[in-house]
N, C-alpha and C positions, 0 to 999 in steps of 0.2 A: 484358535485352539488346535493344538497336533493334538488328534486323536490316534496316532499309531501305535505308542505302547498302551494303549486301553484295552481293554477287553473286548471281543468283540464274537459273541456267540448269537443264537436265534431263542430267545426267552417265550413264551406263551403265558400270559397274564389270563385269565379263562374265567367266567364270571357267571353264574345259573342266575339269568336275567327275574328279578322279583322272584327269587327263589321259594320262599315261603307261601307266597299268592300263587305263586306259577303250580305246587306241587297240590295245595288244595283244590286249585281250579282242576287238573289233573284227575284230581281220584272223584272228582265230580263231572266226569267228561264233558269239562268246557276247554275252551282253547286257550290258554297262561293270557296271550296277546290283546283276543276279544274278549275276556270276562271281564266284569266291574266286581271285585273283589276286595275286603281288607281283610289281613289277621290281628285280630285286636288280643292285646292281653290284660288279663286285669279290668275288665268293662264292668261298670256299678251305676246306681242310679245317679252318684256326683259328677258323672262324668267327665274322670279323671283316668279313664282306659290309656293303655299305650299301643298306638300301630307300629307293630312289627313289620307288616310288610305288606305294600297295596299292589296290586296289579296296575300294568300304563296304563290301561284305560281308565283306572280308577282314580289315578295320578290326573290323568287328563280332562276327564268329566270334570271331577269334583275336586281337585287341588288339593290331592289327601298327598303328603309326603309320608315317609318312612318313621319321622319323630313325632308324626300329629297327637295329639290326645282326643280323647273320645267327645269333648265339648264344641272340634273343631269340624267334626264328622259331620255332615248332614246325614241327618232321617229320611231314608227314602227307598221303598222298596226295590228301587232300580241298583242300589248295593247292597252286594252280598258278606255281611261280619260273619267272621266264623273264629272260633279259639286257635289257639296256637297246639298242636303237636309235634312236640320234637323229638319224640322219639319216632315219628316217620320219618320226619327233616335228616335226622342223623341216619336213616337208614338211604333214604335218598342218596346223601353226600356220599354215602358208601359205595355206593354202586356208581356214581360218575367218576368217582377217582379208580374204581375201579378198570372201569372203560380208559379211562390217564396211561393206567399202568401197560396199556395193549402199544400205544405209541411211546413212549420213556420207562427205560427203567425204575426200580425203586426209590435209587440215589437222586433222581432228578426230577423227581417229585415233591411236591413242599405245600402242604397247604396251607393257608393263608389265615382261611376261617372257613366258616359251615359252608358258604356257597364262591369261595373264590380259591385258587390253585395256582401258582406256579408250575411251568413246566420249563425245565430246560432240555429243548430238543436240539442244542449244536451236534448231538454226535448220533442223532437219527433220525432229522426228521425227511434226509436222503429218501430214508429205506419207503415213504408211502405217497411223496409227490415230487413233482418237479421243481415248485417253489414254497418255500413255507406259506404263503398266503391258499394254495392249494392243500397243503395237509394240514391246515385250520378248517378252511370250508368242510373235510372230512372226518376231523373230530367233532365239528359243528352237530352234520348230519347223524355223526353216528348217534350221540347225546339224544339227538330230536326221536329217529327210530326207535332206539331201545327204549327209551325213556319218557318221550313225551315232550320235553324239555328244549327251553331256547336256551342258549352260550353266545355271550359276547366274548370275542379276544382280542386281547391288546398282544402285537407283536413287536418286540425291539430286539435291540443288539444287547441290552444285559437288563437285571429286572425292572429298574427304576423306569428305563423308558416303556416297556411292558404293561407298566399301571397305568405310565401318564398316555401311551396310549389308549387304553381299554377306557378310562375313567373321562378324558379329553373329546375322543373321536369316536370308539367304536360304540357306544353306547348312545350314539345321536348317529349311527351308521346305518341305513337300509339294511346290508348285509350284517350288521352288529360287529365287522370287521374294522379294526384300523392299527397303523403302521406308522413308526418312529424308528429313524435310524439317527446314528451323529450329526450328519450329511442335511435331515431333515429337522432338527431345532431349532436353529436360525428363522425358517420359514412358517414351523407347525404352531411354533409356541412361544417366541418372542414377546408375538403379537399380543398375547392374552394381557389384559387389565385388570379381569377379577382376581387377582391373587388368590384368595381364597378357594378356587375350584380349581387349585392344584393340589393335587395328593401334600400332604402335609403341611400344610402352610392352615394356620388355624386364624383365628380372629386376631386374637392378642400378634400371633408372629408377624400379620399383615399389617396391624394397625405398627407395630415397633417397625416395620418397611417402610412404609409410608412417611414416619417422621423425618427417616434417615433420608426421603427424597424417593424412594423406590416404588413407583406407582407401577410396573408393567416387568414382564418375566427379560425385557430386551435391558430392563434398567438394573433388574438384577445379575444380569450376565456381566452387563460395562463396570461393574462397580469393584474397585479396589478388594481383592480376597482376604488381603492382611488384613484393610479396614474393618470392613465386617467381622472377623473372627475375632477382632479385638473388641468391636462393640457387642457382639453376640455370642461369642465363644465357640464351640466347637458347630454350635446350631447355625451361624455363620457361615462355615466352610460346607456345610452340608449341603445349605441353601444355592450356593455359589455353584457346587460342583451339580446341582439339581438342575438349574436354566441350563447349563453345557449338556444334560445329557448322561452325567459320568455317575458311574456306580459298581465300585470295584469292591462290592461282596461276595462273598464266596458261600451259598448258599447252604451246602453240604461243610462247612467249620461253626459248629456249634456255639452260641458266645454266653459266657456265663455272666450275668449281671451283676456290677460289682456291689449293689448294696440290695439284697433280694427282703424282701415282706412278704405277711401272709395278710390276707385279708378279706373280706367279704361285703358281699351292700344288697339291701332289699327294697325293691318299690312295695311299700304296704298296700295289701286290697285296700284299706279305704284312708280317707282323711284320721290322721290321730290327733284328736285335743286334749286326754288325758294325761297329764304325767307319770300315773303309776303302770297306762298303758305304751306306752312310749320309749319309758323303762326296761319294761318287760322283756319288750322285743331286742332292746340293745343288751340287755343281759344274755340273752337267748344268742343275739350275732356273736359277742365279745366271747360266752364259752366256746362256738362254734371254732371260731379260729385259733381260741387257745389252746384247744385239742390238736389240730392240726399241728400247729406250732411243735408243741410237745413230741407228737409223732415223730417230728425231726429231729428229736433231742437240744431244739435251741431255747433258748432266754430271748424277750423284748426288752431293749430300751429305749423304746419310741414307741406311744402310744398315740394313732392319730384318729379323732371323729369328726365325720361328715352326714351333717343335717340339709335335706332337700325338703324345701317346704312346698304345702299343696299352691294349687294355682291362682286361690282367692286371696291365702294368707300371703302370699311372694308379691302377690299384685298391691297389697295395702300395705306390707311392709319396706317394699321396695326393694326386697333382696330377695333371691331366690333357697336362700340356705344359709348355711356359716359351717366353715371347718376349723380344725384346732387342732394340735401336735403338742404331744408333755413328753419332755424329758426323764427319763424315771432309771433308777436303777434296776438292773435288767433282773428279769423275774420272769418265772412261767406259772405262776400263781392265780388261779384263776378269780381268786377271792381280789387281789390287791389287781390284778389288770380293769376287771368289772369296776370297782371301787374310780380307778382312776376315770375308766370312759362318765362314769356314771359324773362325776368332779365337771370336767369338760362342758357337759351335757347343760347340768344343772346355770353354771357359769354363764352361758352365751343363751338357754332361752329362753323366751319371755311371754311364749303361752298361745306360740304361731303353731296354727294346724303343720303336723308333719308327712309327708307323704314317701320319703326316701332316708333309709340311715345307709350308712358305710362305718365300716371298721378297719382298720389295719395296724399291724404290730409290724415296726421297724427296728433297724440299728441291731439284729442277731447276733446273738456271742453263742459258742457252744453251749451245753449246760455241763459242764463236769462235774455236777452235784449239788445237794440243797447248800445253800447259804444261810448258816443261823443268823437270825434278827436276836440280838444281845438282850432288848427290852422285852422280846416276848418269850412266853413259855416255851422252851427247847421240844419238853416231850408234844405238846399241842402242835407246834409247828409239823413234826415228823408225822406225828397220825394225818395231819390234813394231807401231806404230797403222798403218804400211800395210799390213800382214801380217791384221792384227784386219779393216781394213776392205775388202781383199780378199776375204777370206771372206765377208764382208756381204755383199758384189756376188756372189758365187758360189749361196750359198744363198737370196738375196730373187732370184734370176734361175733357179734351177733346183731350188727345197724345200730342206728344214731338213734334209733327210739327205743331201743331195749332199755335203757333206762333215762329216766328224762327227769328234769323240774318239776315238782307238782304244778308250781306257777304256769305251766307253761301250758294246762289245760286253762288258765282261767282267760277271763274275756279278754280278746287284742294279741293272745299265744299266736305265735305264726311258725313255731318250729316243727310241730306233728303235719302242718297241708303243705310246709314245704319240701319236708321231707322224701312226698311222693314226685315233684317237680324234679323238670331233667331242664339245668341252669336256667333253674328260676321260674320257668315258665311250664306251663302243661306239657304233659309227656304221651295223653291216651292216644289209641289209635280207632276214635272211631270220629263221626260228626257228629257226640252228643256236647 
């Protein structure tokens, strides 16, 4: 492969190692590294809790991963459960990008998510060491001081090898450091078999490698690019250019998605076997996004529902869920989108405990105005969309709970205790 028209700058992939574990251990002056720690969300007596995030040793002790649920936890007072706060989390993340901003500019700054960053330091990271692996070790350091906190960095020549280092090497590193250049793919990462513990490469994408013959990242470098992209399509060529190395994004050019949705999904606190409570909650999600929606002034014509069922019922039913997509003439009608979810719902269950809904509205058109329905009452139609967007003006000018559902106090409502949640999950800041 000539890598010489490639790109070829010093990227910093930067990772706040069990960030969430690391930051409770913290304000409880233990050490992120040495505590036995989980943050569990959602913990009930069914024990269908979700760990957000364990500390290594917790990882190590007791084989607690980041997706566990609360049935898989042992009981044992040698670990420490504690709720999730994200509004410290987010104040946290504040202050390490902050500390970002002292070695790169604004522009070259990108974060990723709550505890992972992008830095691109090609045009300074001259100014604070001899080699970038030197002015890592003292972004490391600074993090640790001010902050308390450990950082893994993945270093490469542009972002993709940045993750594959961080996620590949430095994160099984002593130092939590490790280093991918063009020069070193051939040797760092050829070799790997698991597919799957390469940054994007998912079950399905590995299982669809596999058939085609492709067991190891050396099999996906040798393989025909046309071929692949013609069995794969654009995810093909992605793949291809991923084994080499190559990753010609421009970090700072914003890309707008060509088919954009709004949508939302709630892990319920507990098992739901009701249907009028089940209901509820998906009426409560389906307003939720259709207000948004409107906000933007567009119309749905794709209404999509997704059912996650609890862990008893997925285990006897044999499936974990079921989702569904209806074509519908585009409408921002909060009565006829509900109506629709609720069609879906009714259609595919069959009276499996639910522990996960999702919603989403696709296929956007602008709204340039009501569309009369011929069959229905012209004057009822109008009173309902200024009635709907009344309440728009009411709740976007004074919160989501100035005016709500009656329903949505009665048993199984989740919209009033979600209300106070910062994405999804608790927001306080103390350890109660």
């Amino acid at each position: 492969m000539d890598y010489t028209d490639e790109p070829h700058g010093v990227f910093f992939m930067i990772d706040n190692k069990s960030f969430y574990a690391s930051v409770e251990s913290i304000e409880r002056g233990l050490n992120p590294l040495r505590s036995t720690l989980i943050v569990m969300s959602e913990a009930d007596n069914t024990g269908s809790g979700l760990v957000l995030a364990a500390s290594p040793q917790a990882k190590k002790r007791f084989g607690i991963s980041n997706v566990s649920r609360q049935y898989e936890v042992p009981v044992t007072p040698e670990l420490l459960v504690v709720p999730p706060r994200m509004n410290l989390y987010i104040e946290k993340n504040l202050a390490v990008n902050k500390i970002f901003r002292s070695f790169v500019a604004d522009e070259d700054l990108y974060p990723y998510s709550i505890d992972e960053s992008v830095l691109d330091l090609t045009r300074s990271w001259r100014l604070f060491g001899a080699t970038p692996l030197i002015v890592a070790r003292r972004i490391q350091k600074t993090i640790r001081q001010q902050l308390g906190l450990y950082t893994t960095v993945g270093i490469g020549e542009n972002p993709v090898q940045a993750k594959l280092a961080l996620d590949l090497f430095a994160k099984h590193d002593h130092e939590l450091l490790g280093t991918l250049t063009y020069a070193l793919m051939p040797a760092k990462v050829w070799s790997i078999t698991n597919l799957t513990s390469v940054w994007s490469i998912g079950q399905r994408t590995a299982a669809h490698l596999q058939r085609l013959g492709i067991h190891s990242m050396s099999d996906l470098a040798r393989v025909d690019p046309f071929e692949l992209q013609q069995e794969m399509g654009v995810i093909g060529a992605q793949l291809f250019a991923l084994a080499w190395g190559i990753d010609r994004s421009q970090l700072h050019e914003l890309v707008t998605p060509a088919d954009k949705s709004w949508g939302n999904s709630q892990v319920l606190p507990r098992d739901y076997l009701q249907q009028k409570e089940i209901e509820l909650v998906l009426r409560e999600i389906g307003l939720q996004v259709t207000t948004r929606m409107r906000h933007h002034q567009q119309k749905a014509g794709c209404v999509s529902l997704g059912i996650g069922f609890a862990h008893v019922a997925a285990q006897e039913d044999g499936r974990s869920g079921f989702s569904h997509s209806l074509r519908i003439e585009p409408t921002d009608s909060n009565r006829e989108l509900v109506d629709h979810l609720l069609t879906l719902f009714r259609e595919s269950w069959a009276g499996q405990a639910v522990r996960h809904i999702a919603v989403s509205y696709s296929r956007l058109v602008p709204n340039t105005g009501l569309q009369l329905d011929l069959f229905q009452d012209p004057q009822r139609q109008i009173k309902d969309d200024r009635f709907e967007r009344v309440l728009d003006s009411i709740r976007a000018r004074f919160g989501t709970t100035a005016l709500f559902p009656a329903s949505s106090l009665l048993q199984g409502g989740t919209m009033l205790s979600r209300a106070a949640l910062v994405g999804g999950h608790n927001g306080g800041n103390s350890f109660d």
